[in-house]
C-alpha positions in Angstrom: 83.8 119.2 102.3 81.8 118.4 105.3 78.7 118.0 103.6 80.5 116.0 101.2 82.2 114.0 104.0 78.4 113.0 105.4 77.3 112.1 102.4 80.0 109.6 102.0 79.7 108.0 105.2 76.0 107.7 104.6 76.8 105.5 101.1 79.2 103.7 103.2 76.5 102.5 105.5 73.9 101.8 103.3 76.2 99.2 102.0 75.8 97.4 104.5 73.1 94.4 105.5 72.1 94.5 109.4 70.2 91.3 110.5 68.8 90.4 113.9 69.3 86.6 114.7 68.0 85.2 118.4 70.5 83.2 119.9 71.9 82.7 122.8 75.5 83.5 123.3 78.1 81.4 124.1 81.8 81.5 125.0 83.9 79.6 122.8 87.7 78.5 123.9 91.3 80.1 121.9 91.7 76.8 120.5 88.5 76.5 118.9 88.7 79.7 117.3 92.1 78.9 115.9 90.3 76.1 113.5 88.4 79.8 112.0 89.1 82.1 109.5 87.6 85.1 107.4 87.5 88.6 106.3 85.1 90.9 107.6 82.4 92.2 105.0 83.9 95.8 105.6 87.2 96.9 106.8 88.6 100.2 108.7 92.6 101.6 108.1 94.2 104.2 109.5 97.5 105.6 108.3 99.4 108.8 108.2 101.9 110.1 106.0 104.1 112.5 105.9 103.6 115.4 103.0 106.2 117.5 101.2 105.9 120.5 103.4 107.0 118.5 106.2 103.2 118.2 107.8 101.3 114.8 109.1 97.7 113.5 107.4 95.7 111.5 108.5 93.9 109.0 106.5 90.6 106.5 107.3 90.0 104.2 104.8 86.9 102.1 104.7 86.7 98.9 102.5 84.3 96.7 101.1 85.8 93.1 100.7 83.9 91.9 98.0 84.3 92.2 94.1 81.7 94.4 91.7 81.0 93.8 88.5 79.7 96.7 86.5 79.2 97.9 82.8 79.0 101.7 83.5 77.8 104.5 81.2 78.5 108.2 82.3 77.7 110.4 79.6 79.8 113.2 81.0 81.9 113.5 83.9 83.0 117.0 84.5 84.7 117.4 88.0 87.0 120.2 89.8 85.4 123.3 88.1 87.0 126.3 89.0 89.5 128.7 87.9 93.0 128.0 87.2 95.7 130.5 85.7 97.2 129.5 82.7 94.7 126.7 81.7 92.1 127.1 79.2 89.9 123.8 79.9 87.6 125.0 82.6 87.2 121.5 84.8 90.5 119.3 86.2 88.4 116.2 85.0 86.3 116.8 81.3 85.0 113.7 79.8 82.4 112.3 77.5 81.1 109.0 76.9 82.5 107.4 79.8 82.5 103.8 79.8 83.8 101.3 82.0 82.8 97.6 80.3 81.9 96.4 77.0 79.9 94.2 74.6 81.9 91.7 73.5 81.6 92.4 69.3 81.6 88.7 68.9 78.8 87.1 70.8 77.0 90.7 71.7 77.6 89.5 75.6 78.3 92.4 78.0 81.6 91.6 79.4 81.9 93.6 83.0 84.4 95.9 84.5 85.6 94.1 88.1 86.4 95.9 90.6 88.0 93.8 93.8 87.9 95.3 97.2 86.8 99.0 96.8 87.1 101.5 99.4 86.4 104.8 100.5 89.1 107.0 102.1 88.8 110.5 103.5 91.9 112.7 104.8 92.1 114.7 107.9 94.8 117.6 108.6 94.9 120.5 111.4 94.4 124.1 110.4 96.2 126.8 111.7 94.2 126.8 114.5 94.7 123.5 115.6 91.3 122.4 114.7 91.0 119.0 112.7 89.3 118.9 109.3 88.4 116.6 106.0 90.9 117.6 103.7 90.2 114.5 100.8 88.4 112.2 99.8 88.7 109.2 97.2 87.2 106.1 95.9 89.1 103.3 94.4 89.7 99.6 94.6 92.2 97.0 95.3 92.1 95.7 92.4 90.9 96.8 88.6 90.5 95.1 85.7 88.6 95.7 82.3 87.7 98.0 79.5 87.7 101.9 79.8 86.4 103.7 76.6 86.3 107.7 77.0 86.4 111.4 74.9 88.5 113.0 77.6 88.3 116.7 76.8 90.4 117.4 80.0 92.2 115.3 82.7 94.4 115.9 85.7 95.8 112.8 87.5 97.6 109.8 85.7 98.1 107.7 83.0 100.5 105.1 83.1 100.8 103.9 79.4 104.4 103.1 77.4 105.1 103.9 74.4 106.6 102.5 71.3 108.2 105.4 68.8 106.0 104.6 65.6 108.7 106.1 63.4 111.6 104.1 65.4 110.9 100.5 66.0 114.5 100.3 67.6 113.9 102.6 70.3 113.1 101.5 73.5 109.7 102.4 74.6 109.4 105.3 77.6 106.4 106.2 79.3 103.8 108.2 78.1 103.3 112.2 79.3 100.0 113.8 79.7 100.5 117.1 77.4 98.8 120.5 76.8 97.7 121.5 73.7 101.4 122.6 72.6 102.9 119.3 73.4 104.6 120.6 76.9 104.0 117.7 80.2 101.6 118.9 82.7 99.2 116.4 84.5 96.8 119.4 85.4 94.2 119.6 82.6 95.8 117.8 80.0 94.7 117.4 76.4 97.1 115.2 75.1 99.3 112.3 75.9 102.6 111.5 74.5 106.2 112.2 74.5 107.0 115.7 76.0 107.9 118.3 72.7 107.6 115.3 69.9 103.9 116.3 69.1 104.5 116.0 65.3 104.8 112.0 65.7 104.8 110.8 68.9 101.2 112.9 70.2 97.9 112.2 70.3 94.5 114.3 71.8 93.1 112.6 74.6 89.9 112.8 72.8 90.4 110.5 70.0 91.8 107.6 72.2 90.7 103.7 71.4 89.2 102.1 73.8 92.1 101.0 76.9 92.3 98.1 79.4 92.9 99.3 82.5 95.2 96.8 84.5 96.2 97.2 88.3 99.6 95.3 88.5 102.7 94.5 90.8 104.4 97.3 88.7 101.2 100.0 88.9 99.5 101.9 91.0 95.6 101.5 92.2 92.9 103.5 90.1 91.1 106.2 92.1 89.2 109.5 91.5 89.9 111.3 94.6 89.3 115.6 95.7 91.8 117.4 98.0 92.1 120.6 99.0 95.8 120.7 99.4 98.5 118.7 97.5 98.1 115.6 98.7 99.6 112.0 98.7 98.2 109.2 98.9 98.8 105.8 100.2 98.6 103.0 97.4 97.1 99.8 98.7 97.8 98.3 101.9 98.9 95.0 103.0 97.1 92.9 106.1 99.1 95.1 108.7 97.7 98.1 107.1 101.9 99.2 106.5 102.2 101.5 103.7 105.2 101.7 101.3 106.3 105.2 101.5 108.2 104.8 97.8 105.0 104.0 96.2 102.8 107.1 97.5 101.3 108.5 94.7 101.0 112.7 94.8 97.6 114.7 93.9 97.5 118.1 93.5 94.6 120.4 94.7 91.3 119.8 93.1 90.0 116.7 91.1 92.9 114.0 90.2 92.1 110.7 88.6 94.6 107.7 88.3 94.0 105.2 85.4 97.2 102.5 85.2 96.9 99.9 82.5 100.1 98.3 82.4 100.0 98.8 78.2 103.3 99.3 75.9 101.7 100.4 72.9 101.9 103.1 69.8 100.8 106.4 69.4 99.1 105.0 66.6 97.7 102.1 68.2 95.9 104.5 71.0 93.8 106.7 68.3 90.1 105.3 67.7 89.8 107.2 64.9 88.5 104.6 62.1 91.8 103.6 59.9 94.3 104.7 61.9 95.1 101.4 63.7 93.1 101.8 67.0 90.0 99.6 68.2 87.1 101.4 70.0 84.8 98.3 71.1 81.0 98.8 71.3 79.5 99.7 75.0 75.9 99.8 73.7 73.8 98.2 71.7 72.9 101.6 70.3 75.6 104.3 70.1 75.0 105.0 66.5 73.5 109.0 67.7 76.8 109.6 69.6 79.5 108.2 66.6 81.2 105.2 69.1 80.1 102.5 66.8 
């Protein structure tokens, strides 16, 4: 964690542009100041919360205040490998073909991921000896907006989706489960989403899912990929006095957690990309024909 923890400071830096000007310096009254305002190329938050087991975090975020836009390719993303009882995928995060962006099948134009005000955020807690250490780390942003496009073999976080019954129109939708491979909810290595014991209908494998818009809203939480070695919870984003809403926390549990909301009320049926069975999977290279996405 604390090589980890250097490594992370040092990205944080190099994002950022020093310059020398020469210039004299000169003192400039309140009342002319009050005619300015801005936002500092890179911001510093510090919060605490309190966890379940009654103890105090601390938590340093770092963000960027700009917006990135990106057409990303990770050809497999395989995070939190290590040994868990009970679960036969081997990693908390498993996932091929990552893409985050797409070519727009109409005018062959890429058409970006945006990512507004990203950040970097490390957690710091006391051992039993008093002594304070990094205890997570995550990336996110603000805001998030755009295409997502994966074979997800395993994942442990969220994903806030709704869900229409495809065999009962008249049924109000209800939010979507991440699932093991016998159609029970666990968000720890999950191979399916759904409706908890309804696999025969209302289930799908995470691996055949069409492509997905992911969509930060009032109503949803911030994506993030974060690592914590404890159960931790998180802050979701702050307001300009750095106050957090303690109802909107969102809990991670020990190892790799990822959080994808997209603000979608949708079908089983609409979420496969299998070719004819309703779902859209939308071309993220010009040349995916070796790997079967277009």
């Amino acid at each position: 964690m604390q090589k980890l923890l250097k490594n992370s400071f040092t990205l944080v830096l190099s994002l950022t542009v020093a310059s020398t000007t020469l210039a004299e310096l000169v003192s400039v009254e309140d009342s002319e100041l009050a005619n300015f305002s801005g936002q500092a190329m890179i911001g510093i938050d510090d919060y605490q919360v309190v966890q379940d087991d009654s103890s105090s975090v601390d938590f340093m975020r770092v963000t960027l205040g700009s917006t990135i836009e990106t057409n990303t390719t990770i050809d497999n993303l395989e995070l939190g490998t290590m040994d868990r009882a009970g679960y036969s995928a081997a990693s908390d995060i498993d996932i091929d073909n990552l893409r985050l962006g797409h070519i727009d099948p109409n005018t062959g134009e890429y058409v970006p991921f945006v990512l507004k005000n990203p950040y970097m955020e490390f957690a710091f807690a006391e051992d039993g000896n008093g002594v304070r250490e990094a205890v997570g780390i995550r990336v996110g942003a603000g805001e998030s907006s755009g295409s997502l496009t994966a074979n997800i073999n395993a994942l442990t976080g969220n994903f806030e989706i709704m869900l229409d019954h495809d065999n009962d129109p008249g049924t109000a939708p209800v939010a979507a489960q991440l699932l093991d491979s016998t159609g029970a909810a666990t968000n720890i290595r999950a191979t399916n989403i759904g409706v908890a014991g309804d696999c025969s209908s209302n289930c799908i494998s995470l691996n055949n899912l069409a492509t997905v818009n992911i969509d930060d809203s009032a109503s949803v939480s911030d994506m993030f990929l974060s690592y914590q070695n404890i159960d931790l919870k998180w802050a979701s984003t702050l307001n300009d006095t750095s106050a957090i809403d303690t109802n909107s926390l969102i809990k991670t549990t020990q190892g790799a957690f990822i959080n994808l909301p997209t603000n979608l009320t949708t079908t089983t049926d609409a979420l496969v990309g299998i070719p004819g069975a309703g779902g859209n999977i939308l071309p993220t290279r010009y040349t995916d024909a070796a790997l079967g996405l277009f």
